[in-house]
C-alpha positions in Angstrom: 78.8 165.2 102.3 82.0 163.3 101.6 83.0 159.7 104.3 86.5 158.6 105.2 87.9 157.0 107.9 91.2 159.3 108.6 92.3 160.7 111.8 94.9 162.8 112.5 95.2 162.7 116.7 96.6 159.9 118.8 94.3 156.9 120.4 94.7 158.4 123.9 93.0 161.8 122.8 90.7 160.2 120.6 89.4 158.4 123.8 89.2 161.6 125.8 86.7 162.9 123.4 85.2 160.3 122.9 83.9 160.1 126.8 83.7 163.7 127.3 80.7 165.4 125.4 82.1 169.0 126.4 85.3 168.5 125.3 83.8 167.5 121.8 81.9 170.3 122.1 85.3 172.9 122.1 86.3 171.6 118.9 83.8 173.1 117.2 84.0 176.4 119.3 87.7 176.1 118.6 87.8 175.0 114.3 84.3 174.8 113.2 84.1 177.1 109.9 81.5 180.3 110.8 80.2 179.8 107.4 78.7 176.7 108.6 77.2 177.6 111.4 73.4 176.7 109.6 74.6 172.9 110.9 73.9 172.4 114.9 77.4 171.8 116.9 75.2 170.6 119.8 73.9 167.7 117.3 77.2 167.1 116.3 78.4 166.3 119.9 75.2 164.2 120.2 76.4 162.0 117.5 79.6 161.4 118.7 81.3 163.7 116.8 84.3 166.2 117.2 85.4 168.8 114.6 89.0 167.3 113.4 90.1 171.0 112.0 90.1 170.4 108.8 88.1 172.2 107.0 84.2 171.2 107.7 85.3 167.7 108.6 84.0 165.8 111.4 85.1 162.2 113.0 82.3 160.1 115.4 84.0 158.5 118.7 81.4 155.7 118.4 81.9 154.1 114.8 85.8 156.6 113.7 83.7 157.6 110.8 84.9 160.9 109.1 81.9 163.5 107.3 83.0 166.4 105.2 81.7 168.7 103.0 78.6 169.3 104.4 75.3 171.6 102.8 72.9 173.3 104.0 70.4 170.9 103.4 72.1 168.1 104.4 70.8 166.4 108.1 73.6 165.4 110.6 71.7 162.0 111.5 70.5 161.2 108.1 74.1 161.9 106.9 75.8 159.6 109.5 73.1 157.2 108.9 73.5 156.8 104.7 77.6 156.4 105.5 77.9 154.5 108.5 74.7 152.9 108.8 76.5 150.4 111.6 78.0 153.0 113.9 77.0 151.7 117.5 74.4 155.3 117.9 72.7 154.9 114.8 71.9 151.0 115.6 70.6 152.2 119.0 71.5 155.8 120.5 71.6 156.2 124.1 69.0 156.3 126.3 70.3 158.6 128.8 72.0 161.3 127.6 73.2 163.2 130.9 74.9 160.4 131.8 77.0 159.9 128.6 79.9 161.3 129.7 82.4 159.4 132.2 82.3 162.2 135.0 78.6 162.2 134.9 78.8 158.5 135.4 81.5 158.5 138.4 79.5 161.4 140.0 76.3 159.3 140.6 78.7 157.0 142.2 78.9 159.6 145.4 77.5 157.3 147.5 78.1 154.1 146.4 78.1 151.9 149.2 81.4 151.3 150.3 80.9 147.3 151.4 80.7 146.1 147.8 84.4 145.2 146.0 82.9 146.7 142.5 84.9 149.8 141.6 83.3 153.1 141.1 85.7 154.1 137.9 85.4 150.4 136.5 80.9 150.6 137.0 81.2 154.3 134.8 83.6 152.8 132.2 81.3 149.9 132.0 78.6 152.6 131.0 76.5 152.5 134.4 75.4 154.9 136.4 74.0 154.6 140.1 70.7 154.5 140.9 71.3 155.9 144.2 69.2 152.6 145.9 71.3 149.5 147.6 73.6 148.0 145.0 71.5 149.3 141.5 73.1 150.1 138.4 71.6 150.9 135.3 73.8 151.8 131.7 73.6 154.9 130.6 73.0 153.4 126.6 71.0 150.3 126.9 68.7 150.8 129.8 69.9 147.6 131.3 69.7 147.5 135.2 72.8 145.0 137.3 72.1 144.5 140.6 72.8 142.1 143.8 76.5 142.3 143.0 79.1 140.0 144.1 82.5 139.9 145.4 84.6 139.3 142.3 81.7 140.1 139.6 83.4 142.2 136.8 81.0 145.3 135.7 82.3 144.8 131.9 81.8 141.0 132.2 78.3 141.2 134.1 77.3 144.2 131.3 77.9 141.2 128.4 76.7 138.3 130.2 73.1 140.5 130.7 72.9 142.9 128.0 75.3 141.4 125.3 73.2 143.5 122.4 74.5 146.9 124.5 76.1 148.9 121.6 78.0 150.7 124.5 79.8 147.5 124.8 80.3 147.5 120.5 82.0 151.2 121.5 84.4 150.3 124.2 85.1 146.7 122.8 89.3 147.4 122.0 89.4 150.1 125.1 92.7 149.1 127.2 90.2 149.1 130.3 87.9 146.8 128.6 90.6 144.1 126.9 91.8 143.4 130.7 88.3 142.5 131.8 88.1 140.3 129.7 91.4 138.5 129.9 90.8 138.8 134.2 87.3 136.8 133.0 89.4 134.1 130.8 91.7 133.5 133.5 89.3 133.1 136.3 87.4 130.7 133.7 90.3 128.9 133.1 91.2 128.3 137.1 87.4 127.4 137.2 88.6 124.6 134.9 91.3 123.5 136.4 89.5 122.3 139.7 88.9 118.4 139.9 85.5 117.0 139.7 86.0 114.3 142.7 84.1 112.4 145.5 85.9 114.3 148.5 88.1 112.1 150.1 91.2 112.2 151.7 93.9 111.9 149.4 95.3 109.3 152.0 92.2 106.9 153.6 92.0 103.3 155.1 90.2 101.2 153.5 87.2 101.1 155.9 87.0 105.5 155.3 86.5 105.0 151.2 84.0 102.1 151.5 81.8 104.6 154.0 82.4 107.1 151.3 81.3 104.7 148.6 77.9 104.8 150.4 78.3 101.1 152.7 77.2 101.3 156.0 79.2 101.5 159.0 78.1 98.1 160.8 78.6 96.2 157.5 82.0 97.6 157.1 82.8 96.5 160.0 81.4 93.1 160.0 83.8 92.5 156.8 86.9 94.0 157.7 86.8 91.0 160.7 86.8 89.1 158.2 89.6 90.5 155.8 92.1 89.9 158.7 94.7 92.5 159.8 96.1 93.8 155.8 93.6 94.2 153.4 92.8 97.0 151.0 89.7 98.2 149.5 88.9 96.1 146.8 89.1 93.0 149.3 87.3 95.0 152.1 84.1 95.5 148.8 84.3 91.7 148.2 83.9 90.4 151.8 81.4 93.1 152.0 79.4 91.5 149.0 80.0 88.4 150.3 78.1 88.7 153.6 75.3 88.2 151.5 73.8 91.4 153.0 74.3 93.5 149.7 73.2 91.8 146.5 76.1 91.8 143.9 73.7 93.5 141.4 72.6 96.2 143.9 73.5 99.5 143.3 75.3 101.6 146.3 73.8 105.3 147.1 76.2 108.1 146.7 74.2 111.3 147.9 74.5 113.9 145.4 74.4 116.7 148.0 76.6 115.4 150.2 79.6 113.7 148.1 80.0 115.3 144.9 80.5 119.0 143.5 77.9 118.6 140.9 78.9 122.2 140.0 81.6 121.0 138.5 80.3 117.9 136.8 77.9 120.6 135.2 79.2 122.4 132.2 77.4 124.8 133.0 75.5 125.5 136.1 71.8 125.6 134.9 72.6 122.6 132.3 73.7 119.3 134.1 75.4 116.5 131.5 75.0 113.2 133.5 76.7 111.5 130.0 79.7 109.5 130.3 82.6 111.1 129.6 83.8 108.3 127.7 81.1 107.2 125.3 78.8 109.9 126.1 76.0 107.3 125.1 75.1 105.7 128.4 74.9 108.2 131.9 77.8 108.0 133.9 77.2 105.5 137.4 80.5 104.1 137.8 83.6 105.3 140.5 86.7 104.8 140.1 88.6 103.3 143.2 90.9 104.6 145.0 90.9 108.4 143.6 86.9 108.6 143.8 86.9 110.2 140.2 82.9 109.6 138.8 83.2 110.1 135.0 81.7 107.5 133.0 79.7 104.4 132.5 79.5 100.8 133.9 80.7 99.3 130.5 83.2 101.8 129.8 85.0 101.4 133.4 85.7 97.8 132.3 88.1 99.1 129.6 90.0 101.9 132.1 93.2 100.9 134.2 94.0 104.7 134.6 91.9 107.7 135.5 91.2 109.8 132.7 91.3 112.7 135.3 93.8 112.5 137.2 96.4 109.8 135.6 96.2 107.3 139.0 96.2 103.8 138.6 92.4 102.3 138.9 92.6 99.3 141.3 88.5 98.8 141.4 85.3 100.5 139.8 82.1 100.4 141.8 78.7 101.2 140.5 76.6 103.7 142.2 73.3 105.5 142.5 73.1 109.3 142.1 70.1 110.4 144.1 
């Protein structure tokens, strides 16, 4: 047997065969030489392969590997093996063979239920097939089961994130189809990224409204801002307040974690939580700046900060608080 890695049709047909086992199969029906009918063109297809017309020369859909030249006492597998020992089939073939083809795929999708956003086309591209229970997928390669799907959850995306060893996923990986998933999955990242990590308050507040989101209570706001006179803002309001003698200087104000900030997006990733500060990423963040409500780094490091690192706004105060 004799390798290359030639090919004589355009992408689009290449494709075509390469997610229709049938169609594979007529070129061999159609070109395959008689006087090599000792080799199995039903083993052939299973491989991946196509006859290209040329002679006894053959071309896999999963690795573009070319085999020529074959004997009679040469094995298909063994062959494709020794000369393209990293084609996606002979790292791990497929575990489900009636469903290798696209229509096969799409057909188990007959009754997919029709309140879940998830294409049919885009689940059988993405290698699964339905189950035929609820919302269950499995691929038709790996084994891999995706379920409990989500508005908005990408089949390709979901298939990496859970099965990223999938060598379905090493076959499709410069498919048109598949290239778009993955630039819709940047782009929602990056929007994910964009959002601000912010004690939700009103981007326009009295005073009294950001001390009671700074964690003060109501009757001792109160009690200071008779004091403060008719124009004060908050910095002055958090001083009287301290000096009621009521709140210690050195005490540390509760800001309720389920309550006032997203710590979803203070995570870096959801399961992983970084409490570091932002700044020295030595010492855990505990300080707020005032008025935006950003909560990025430490007590020291806020001394040092006249502008948000977030969002650019002038920092008129910091105040220390207590993420419970």
């Amino acid at each position: 047997v004799v390798a290359a890695m030639t090919g004589q049709i355009t992408e689009e047909e290449f494709l075509k065969l390469r997610h229709d086992s049938e169609l594979r199969l007529q070129t061999f029906y159609d070109h395959w030489p008689a006087s090599k009918d000792y080799l199995s063109k039903e083993e052939f297809v299973r491989q991946g392969f196509y006859c290209v017309g040329q002679g006894d020369r053959v071309r896999c859909t999963y690795c573009r590997g070319n085999l020529s030249d074959w004997e009679p006492s040469d094995d298909i597998l063994l062959e494709h093996k020794k000369h393209f020992s990293k084609c996606p089939f002979i790292a791990s073939p497929y575990k489900y063979p009636e469903f290798r083809d696209f229509s096969s795929r799409l057909e188990s999708f007959s009754d997919w239920p029709t309140q879940f956003s998830q294409k049919k086309e885009d689940l059988a591209q993405a290698g699964m097939f339905y189950l035929g229970k609820g919302d269950q997928t499995k691929c038709f390669w790996c084994g891999g089961i995706l379920a409990d799907w989500e508005p908005g959850d990408e089949p390709v995306s979901e298939h990496r994130k859970w099965f990223k060893h999938c060598q379905w996923l090493e076959v499709i990986k410069s498919e048109p189809f598949f290239v778009k998933a993955l630039e819709r999955e940047k782009a929602s990242k990056e929007k994910a990224k964009t959002n601000k990590c912010k004690v939700p308050v009103q981007e326009t507040y009295s005073p009294e409204e950001l001390a009671k989101q700074i964690g003060f209570s109501p009757e001792v706001i109160n009690k200071a801002a008779k004091k403060c006179g008719a124009a004060f803002n908050v910095e002055t309001l958090v001083k009287a307040i301290l000096d009621l003698g009521e709140m210690k200087t050195e005490e540390v104000v509760q800001v309720k974690t389920e309550k006032d900030l997203d710590m979803k997006c203070l995570n870096k990733s959801a399961e992983s939580f970084d409490p570091s500060c932002k700044i020295c990423f030595d010492a855990n963040f505990n300080t707020v700046f005032l008025p935006c409500g950003h909560l990025l780094c430490c007590e020291d490091c806020a001394k040092t900060i006249r502008t948000c690192p977030m969002c650019r706004s002038t920092v008129d105060s910091a105040k220390k608080v207590f993420l419970q």
